[in-house]
N, C-alpha and C positions, 0 to 999 in steps of 0.2 A: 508628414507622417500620418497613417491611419491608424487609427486605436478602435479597436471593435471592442471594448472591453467597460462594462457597466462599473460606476461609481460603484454602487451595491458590492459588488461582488471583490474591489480593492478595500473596502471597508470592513468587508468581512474576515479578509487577511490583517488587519490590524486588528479586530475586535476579538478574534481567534489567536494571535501570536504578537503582544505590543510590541517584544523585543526587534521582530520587523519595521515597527514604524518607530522606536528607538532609533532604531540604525538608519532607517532613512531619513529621520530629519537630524541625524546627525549629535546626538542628545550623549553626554556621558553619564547621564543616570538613569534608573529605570523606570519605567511608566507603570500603573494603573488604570486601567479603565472604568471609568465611574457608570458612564452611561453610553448611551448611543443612539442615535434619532433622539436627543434630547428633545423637548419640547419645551421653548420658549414665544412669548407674542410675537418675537419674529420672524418665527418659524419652526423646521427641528434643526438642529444642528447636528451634523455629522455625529462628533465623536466628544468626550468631554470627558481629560484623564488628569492624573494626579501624578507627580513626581516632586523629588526635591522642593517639599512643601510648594508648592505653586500649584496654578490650575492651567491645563492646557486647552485652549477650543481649538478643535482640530478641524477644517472644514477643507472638504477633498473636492475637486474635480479631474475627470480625464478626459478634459479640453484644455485648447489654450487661453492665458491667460484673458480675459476680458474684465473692464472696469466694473463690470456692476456687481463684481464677484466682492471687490470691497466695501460695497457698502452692504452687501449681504452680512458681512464677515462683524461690520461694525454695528449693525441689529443686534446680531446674536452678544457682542461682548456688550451692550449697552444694557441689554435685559438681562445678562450674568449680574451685572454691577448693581442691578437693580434685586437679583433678589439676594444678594448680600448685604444692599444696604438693609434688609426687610427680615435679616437674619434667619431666611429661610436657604443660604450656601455657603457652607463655609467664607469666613475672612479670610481672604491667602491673596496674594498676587495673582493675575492672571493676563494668559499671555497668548494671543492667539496665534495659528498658521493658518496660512492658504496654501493647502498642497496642489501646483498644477502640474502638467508635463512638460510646460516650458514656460521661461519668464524673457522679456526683453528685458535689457538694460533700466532704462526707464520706468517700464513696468514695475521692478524693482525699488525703484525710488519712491513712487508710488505709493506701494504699500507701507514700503518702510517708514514716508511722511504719514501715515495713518498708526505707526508702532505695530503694525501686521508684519510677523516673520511671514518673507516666501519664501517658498521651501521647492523646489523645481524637481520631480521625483521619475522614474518612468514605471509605466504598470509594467512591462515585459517583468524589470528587473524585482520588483515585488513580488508577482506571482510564479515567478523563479525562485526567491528565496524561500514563496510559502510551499512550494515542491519541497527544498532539500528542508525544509524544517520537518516536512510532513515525514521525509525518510530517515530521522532520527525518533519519530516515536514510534511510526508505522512499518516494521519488518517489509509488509507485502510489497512495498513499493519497490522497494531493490530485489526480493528473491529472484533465482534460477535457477532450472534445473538445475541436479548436480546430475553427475555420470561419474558411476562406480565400474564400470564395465559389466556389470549385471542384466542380460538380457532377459531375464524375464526374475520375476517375484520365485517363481516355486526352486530357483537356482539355489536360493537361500536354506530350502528347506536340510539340506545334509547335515547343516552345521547348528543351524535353527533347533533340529530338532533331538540334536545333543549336548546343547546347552544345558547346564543347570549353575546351582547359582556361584558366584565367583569360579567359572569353568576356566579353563586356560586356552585359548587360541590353537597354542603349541598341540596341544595332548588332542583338541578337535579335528587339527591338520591331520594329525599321522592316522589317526582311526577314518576317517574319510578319505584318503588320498590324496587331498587338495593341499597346495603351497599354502603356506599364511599366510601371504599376499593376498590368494585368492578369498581364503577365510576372511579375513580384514576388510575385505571388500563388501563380502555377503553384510558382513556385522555392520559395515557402517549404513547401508540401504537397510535393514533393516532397524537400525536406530530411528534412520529416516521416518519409516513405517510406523514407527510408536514402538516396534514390538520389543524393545531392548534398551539396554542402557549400558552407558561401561563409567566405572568409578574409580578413580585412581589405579589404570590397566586393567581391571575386571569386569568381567563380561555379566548381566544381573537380566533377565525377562522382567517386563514388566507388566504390568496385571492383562494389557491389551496383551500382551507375548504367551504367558500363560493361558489364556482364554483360548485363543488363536491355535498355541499345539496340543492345546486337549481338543479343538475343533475338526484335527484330520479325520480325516477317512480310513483309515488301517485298512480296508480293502482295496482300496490305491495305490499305486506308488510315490512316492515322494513328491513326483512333479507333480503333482496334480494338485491345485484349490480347493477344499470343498465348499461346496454351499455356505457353509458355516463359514466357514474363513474368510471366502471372499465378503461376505455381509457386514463380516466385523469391519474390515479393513475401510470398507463404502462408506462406512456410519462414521469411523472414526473420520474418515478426510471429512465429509459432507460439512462435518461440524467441526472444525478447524481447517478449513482451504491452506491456511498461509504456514501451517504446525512446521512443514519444514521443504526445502528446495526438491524432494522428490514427491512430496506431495504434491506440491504446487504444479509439476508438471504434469502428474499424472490429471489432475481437473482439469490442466490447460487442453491437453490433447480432445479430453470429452470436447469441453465448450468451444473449440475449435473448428470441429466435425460436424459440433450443434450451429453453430453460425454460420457455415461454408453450408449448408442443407438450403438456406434461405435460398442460394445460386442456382444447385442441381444438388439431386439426391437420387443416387446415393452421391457421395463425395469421392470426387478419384482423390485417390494418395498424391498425386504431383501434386491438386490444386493444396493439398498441406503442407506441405514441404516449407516455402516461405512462411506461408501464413501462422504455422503453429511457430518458426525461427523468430521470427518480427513478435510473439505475442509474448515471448517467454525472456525476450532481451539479449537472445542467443547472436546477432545478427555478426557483430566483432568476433563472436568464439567459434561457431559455425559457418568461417569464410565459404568453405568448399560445397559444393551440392554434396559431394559425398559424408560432408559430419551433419547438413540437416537430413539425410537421409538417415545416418546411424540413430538419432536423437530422436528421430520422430519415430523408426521400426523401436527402439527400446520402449519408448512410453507408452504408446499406440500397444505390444504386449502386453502390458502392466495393466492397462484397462481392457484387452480380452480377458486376461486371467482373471480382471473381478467382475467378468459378466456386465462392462460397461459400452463393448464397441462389439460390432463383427467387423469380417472381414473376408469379402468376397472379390477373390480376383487382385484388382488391384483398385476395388474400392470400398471406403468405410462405411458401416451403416451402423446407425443408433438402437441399440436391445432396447424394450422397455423400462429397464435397473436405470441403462443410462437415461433417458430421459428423464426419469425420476431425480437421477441423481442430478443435472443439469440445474431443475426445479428447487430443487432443495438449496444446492447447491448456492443461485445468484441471493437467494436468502438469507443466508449467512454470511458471503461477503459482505451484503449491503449494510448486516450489521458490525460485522468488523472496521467497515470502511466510516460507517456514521460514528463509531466508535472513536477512531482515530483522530477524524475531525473536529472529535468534542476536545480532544486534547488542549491543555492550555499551557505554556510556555513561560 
C-alpha cells in the first residue's frame, strides 16, 4: 500500500482533535494533550498526553513497522522516567504507543516484550475522521446551494418591499397577486440574503433588510438593483461567504468564472456547467444537464444583479466589482477556514 501522507500532518489531526486519536487507539477514556515535539535527550517525541491519571507517549509513523522504531520509542520513555525521577514530570504511570500502518504478528510481540502498546492505525481512516469532525464545527464544509425557484434577486422585490414588521404572508399575497407559495419562496431567499427574518410565523427585516429598502431607486421599477442595493448585498456576502446556502452559491458562481478565466477568457457557459455542479456538491442533486443548467442560469443572475458577472452571448466575463469581490472574497474564507481549524474538540 502507498501512503503519500506526512507524519506532520496525522499529528496534526491528533494535536487538533484527541478524541481522534482516542478512538483510534481504542482508549475508553479521554485524552489531553500536554505537549507535542516534546523535546527529550532522545529526541522529540511525537506527542505526550494525559488521561485516566497516566501519561501517554505517543510516537506515530506512516510506514511500516521497522525494529528500530522501538528502540526509539524506548529513549523517549527512559528520558520520561528520568525526568520524574528529577521531579521535573509529573509521578503517574506511563505508557507508551507506537502508532504504524501495519504490524506483523511478531512485530507485535516485539514490542509488547519491550511493554510498547502497537497500535496498527490507517491515515485514510484518520484524515477521514478529521474531515467529518471538521463538518461538525465548520458549517462550509457541508453547505449547498439551495433553490427556491427564484430566478433572479429583484423577483423578491414585490413582497420585499411590503413588508413591515410581523407583516403576514397572506395579507402580502393578495395585495401583490402572488400565491403564498410564491411569497414563501421570495421570504425564504431572502432570509438567505440577510435581508429578513421570520420568528415564530412572522415575517421582521432586519437591519441589512431595512437598509437595502430604503436603498431603491423609486425612479425604477421594482426589478431593478440599485447601486445601493447591490453594494450592500456584496459587502454583506464578502464578509460572511459561508452566512447561508444562497450565499454560498452566489460566491461559488463568481470564483468559478474567476478560476475557469485561468483556461480561456471570457468563459463559455458550457465550460461552467460541471464545473460550477462539482464545486457546490450539487453533483447527486443535479443528475440531468438540464438542473446544472437551471442552478448555474439562477446563480450566474444573482451575480449580474449585484454587478459581479457579465454576460455576453453565451459567455461570462468578470466586471471589475467582481474581481474585487473574488479578492476580498479568498480573504475571508481563509479566515473562516483558519478559524475552524483552530477548533478544538
Amino acid at each position: 500500500m502507498i501512503v503519500e501522507v506526512r507524519e506532520s500532518q496525522i499529528e496534526d489531526v491528533f494535536a487538533t482533535y484527541p478524541r481522534i486519536l482516542q478512538e483510534t487507539l481504542g482508549l475508553p477514556y479521554e485524552l489531553s494533550i500536554l505537549f507535542r515535539q516534546y523535546e527529550v535527550p532522545a529526541g522529540k517525541l511525537d506527542l505526550l498526553c494525559a488521561g485516566a491519571n497516566r501519561l501517554l507517549l505517543i510516537e506515530l509513523k506512516v510506514e511500516p513497522f521497522r525494529s528500530q522504531f522501538i528502540q526509539q520509542v524506548k529513549g523517549y520513555l527512559n528520558d520520561l522516567h528520568q525526568l520524574q525521577a528529577s521531579d521535573r514530570l509529573i509521578n503517574i504511570p506511563i505508557e507508551a504507543y507506537l502508532l504504524c500502518p501495519s504490524f506483523g504478528p511478531r512485530e507485535m510481540d516485539e514490542c509488547q516484550k519491550e511493554q510498547i502498546f502497537p497500535a496498527e492505525y490507517s491515515p485514510e481512516r484518520v484524515l477521514t475522521a478529521f474531515f467529518q469532525q471538521l463538518r461538525t464545527v465548520a458549517s462550509f464544509v457541508a453547505i449547498k446551494p439551495s433553490d427556491h425557484g427564484v430566478w433572479n434577486i429583484h423577483l423578491t422585490h414585490r413582497a420585499l418591499y411590503l413588508l413591515r414588521d410581523a407583516s403576514d404572508p397572506k395579507a402580502i399575497a393578495k395585495t401583490t397577486g402572488l400565491s403564498s407559495k410564491t411569497v414563501g419562496n421570495h421570504f425564504r431567499l431572502c432570509e438567505e440574503l440577510g435581508l429578513m427574518r421570520t420568528i415564530k410565523g412572522r415575517h421582521y427585516l432586519t437591519d441589512l433588510g431595512i437598509r437595502y429598502v430604503a436603498g431603491r431607486d423609486p425612479s425604477y421599477p421594482d426589478r431593478y438593483l440599485s447601486e445601493e442595493q447591490a453594494a450592500l448585498l456584496r459587502d454583506f456576502i464578502v464578509k460572511d461567504p459561508f452566512a447561508s446556502p444562497a450565499i454560498f452559491g452566489i460566491y461559488s458562481i463568481v470564483e468559478c468564472v474567476f478560476t475557469l478565466a485561468r483556461n480561456e477568457y471570457p468563459v463559455k457557459v458550457a465550460d461552467v456547467l460541471d464545473y460550477f455542479r462539482e464545486t457546490v456538491g450539487k453533483r447527486k442533486i443535479w443528475v440531468r444537464d438540464k438542473s446544472s443548467f437551471h442552478g448555474t442560469k439562477m446563480y450566474s443572475n444573482y451575480a449580474y444583479e449585484l454587478g459581479l458577472l457579465g454576460k455576453v452571448h453565451d459567455k461570462f466575463l468578470l466586471t471589475p466589482e467582481g474581481m474585487r469581490f473574488v479578492l476580498l472574497l479568498q480573504l475571508h474564507k481563509g479566515i473562516k477556514v483558519v478559524d475552524a481549524l483552530r477548533e478544538k474538540q
